[in-house]
C-alpha positions in Angstrom: 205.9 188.0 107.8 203.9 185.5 108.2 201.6 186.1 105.1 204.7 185.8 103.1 205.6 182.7 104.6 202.5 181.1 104.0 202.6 182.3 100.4 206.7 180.5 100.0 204.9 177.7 101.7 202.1 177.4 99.2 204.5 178.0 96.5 206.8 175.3 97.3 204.2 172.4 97.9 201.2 173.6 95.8 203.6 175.5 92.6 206.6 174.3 90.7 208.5 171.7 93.0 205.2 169.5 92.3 205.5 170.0 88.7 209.1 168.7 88.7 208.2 165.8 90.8 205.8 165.1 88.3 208.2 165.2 85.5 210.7 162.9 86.7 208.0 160.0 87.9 206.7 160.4 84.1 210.5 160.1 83.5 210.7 157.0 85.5 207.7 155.3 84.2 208.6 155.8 80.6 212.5 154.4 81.5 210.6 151.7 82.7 208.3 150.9 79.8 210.8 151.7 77.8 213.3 148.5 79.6 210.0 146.0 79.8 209.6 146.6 75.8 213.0 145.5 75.3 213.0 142.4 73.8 215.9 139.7 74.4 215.3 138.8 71.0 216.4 141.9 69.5 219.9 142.0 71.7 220.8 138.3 70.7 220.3 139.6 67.3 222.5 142.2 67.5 225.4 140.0 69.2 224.6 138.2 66.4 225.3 140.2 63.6 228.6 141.5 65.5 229.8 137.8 65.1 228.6 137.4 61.4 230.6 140.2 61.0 233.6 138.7 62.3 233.2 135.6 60.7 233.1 133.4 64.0 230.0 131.1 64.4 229.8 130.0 68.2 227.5 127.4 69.4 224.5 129.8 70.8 221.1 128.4 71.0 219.0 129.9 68.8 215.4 129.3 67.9 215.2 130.3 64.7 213.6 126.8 63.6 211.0 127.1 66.5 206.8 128.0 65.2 206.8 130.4 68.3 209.9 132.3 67.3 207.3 134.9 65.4 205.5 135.2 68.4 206.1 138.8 67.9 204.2 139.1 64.9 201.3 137.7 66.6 201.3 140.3 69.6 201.2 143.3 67.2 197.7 142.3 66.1 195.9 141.6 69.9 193.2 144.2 70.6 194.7 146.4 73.0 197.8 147.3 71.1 195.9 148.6 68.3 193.8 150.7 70.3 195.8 154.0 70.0 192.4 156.1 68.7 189.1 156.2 68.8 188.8 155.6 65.2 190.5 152.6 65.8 188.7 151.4 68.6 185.6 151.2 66.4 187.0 149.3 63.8 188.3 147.0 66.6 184.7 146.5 67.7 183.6 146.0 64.2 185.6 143.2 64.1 184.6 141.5 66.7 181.1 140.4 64.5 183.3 138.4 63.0 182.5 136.0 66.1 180.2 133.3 65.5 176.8 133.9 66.8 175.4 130.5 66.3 176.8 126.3 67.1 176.5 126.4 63.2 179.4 128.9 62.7 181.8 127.1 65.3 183.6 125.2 63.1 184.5 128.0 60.3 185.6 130.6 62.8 187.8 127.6 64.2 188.9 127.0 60.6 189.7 131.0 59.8 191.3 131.4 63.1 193.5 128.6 62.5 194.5 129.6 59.0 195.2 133.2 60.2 197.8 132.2 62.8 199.1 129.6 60.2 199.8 133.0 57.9 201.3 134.9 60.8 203.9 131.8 61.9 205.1 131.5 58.5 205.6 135.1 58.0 208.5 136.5 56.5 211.2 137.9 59.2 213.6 140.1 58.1 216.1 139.3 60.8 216.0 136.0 60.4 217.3 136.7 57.0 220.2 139.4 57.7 222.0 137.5 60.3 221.6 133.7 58.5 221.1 135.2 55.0 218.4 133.6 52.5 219.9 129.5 52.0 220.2 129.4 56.0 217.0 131.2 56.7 215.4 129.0 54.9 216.9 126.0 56.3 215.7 126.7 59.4 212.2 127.7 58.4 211.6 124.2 56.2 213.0 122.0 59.0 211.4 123.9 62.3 208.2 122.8 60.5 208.5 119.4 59.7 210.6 119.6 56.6 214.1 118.5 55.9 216.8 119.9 53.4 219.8 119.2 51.1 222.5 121.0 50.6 224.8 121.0 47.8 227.9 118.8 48.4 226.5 117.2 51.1 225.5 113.6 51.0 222.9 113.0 53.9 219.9 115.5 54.7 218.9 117.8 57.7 216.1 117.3 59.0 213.7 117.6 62.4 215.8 117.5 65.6 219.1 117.9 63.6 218.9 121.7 63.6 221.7 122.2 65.9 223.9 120.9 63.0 223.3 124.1 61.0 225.6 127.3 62.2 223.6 130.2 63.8 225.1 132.8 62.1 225.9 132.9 58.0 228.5 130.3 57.1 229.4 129.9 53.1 229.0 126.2 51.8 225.5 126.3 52.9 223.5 126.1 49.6 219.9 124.9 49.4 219.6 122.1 46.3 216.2 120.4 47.3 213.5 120.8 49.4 210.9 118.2 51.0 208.4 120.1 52.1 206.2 117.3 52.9 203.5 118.0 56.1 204.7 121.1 56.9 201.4 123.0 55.6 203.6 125.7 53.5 201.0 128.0 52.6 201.4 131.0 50.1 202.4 133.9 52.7 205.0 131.2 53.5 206.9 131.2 50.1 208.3 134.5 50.8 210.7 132.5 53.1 212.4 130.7 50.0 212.0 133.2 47.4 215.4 133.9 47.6 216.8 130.5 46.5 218.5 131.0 43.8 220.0 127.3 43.4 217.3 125.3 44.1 216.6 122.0 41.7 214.6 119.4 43.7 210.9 120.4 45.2 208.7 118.4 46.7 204.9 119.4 48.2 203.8 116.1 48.6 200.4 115.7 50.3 199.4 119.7 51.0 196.4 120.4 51.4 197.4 124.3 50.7 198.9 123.8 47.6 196.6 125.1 45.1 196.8 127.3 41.5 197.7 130.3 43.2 200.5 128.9 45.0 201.8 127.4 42.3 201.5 130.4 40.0 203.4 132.0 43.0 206.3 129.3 42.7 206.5 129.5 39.1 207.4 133.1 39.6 210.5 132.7 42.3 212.1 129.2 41.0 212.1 129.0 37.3 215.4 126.3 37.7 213.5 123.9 39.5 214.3 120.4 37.7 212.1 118.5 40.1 208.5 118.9 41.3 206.1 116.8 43.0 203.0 117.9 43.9 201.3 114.2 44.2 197.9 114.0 46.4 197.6 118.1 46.1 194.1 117.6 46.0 193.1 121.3 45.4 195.2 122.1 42.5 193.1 122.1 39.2 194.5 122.1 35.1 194.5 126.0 35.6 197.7 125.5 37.6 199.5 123.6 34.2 198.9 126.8 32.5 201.7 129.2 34.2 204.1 125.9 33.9 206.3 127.1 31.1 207.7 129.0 33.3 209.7 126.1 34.7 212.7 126.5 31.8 214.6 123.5 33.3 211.8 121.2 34.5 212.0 117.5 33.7 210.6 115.5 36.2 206.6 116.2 37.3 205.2 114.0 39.6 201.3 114.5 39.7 199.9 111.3 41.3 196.9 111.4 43.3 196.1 115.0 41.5 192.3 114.5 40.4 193.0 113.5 36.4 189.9 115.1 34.8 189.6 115.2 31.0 190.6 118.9 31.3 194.0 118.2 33.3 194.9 115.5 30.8 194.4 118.1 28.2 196.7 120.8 30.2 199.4 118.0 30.8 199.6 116.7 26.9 199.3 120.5 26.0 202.4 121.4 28.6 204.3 118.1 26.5 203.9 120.2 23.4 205.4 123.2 25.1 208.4 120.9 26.7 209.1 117.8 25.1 211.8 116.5 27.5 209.1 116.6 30.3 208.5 113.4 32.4 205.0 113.6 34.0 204.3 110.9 36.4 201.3 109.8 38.3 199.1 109.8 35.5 198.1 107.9 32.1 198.2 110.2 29.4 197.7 107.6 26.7 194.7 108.7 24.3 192.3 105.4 24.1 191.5 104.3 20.1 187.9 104.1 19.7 186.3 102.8 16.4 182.7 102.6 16.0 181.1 99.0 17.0 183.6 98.2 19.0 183.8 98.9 22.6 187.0 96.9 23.8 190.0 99.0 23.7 191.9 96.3 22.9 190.2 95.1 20.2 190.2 97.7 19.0 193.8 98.3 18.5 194.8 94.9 17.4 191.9 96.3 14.1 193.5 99.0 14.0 197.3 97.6 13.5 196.2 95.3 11.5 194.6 98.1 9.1 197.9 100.1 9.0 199.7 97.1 8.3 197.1 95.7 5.5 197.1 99.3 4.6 201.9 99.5 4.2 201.3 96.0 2.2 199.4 98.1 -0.2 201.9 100.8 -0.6 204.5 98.4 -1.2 202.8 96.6 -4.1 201.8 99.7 -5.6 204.9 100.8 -5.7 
């Protein structure tokens, strides 16, 4: 008797009433996890999409137009959550030589750091884009970073701090016509965000430092209506950028003041003039100088030379 008591004993503290204890605190912990991971992002989204569905646009306070609203994207890249293996826990430590190892390096680490997190905040967010749909979305996007926008049929733009202005939820009647994308530091990841514009006319990247031949080879391929384009003081765009230009069926205004005006972009922008005649390019003098031997003035230069053509019509009109 009391063998087999000690052996139920053993049984019920040592065998499988432990195991079950065990299973429902692992049951516990993951409930747990499970409730901290939930993100009260992802359940305003989904009241969200309940009201676009219904048509109704209440006055919630969204932050759709904030830099921090990816914030998200930026905690799936921190160390510890990509450690899920040992192989990649070793290309985590590989990466990490990536630090500077001398007062030299400082300042281009700084630089790469800050154009990586500049990538990840203008990253493209799908839900964003389902619950204000693409004229909205990007709306928010241009203005939450400086920018301001123009709808069609409305007189006035929206710009910083007028946000709340703009429904939370799709609306129609909200249709982007230009953009003034003016120190908001758009780079090229960021385009994805107005790719989708289908109406836009007026553009202007005035004073980016980001803007270069890529970028605008990327542009070319998403708004070939653009009527519009400005990209004066760009500093790192080059003639190679003119070349993908045709693209731009409806272009007639380009504004390219403060663009360095080499020989070879003078070239590109009197060669892009053969290719669209009704083009206006502004910013620069595209006017070829007359240059006759002897003479150095310009100006002298012409007056000789309208006073050959004209010697030169009298002749023709005596011959004849």
């Amino acid at each position: 008797m009391n063998r087999c008591s000690i052996l139920d004993l053993s049984k019920t503290y040592c065998g499988l009433p432990k195991q079950e204890s065990s299973n429902v605190l692992s049951k516990q912990e993951s409930s747990e996890l499970q409730s901290k991971e939930e993100n009260v992002d992802d359940k305003e989204l989904k009241y969200l999409q309940e009201i676009a569905q219904q048509g109704m646009a209440p006055a919630i306070n969204t932050k759709w137009n904030e830099k921090l609203a990816v914030r998200r994207v930026v905690k799936s890249h921190r160390f510890l959550r990509n450690v899920n293996s040992v192989t990649s826990l070793l290309r985590e430590i590989q990466s990490l030589n990536s630090l500077p190892k001398t007062f030299s390096e400082i300042p281009y680490y700084l630089k790469k750091k800050k154009i990586t997190r500049q990538v990840l905040e203008q990253s493209f967010l799908p839900e964003r884009q389902a619950v204000l749909k693409a004229d909205l979305a990007a709306a928010y996007f241009i203005i939450g970073r400086g920018g301001s926008v123009k709808f069609f049929g409305h007189e006035s733009w929206v710009g910083k701090g007028c946000s709340d202005k703009l429904p939370v939820c799709f609306v129609p009647g909200y249709t982007v016509e230009s953009i003034d994308a003016e120190g908001t530091g758009l780079v090229n990841e960021g385009l994805a965000n107005i790719a989708d514009l289908q109406h836009l006319r007026w553009l202007s990247l005035k004073g980016s430092n980001d803007v270069d031949d890529w970028f605008l080879d990327t542009l070319t391929s998403n708004h070939n209506k653009l009527e519009y384009l400005s990209i004066a003081n760009c500093k790192n765009v080059t003639y190679r950028a003119l070349s993908c230009f045709y693209r731009f069926k409806c272009l007639k205004t380009l504004d390219v003041e403060g663009v360095p005006d080499t020989p070879e972009f003078k070239v590109a922008c009197l060669m892009l003039l053969d290719i669209m005649p009704d083009l206006e390019i502004l910013g620069i003098d595209l006017k070829v100088p007359v240059k006759i031997e002897g003479i150095e003035d310009e100006n002298e230069a012409k007056q000789l030379s309208e006073s050959q053509s004209l010697t030169k019509c009298q002749q023709e009109k005596v011959t004849a």
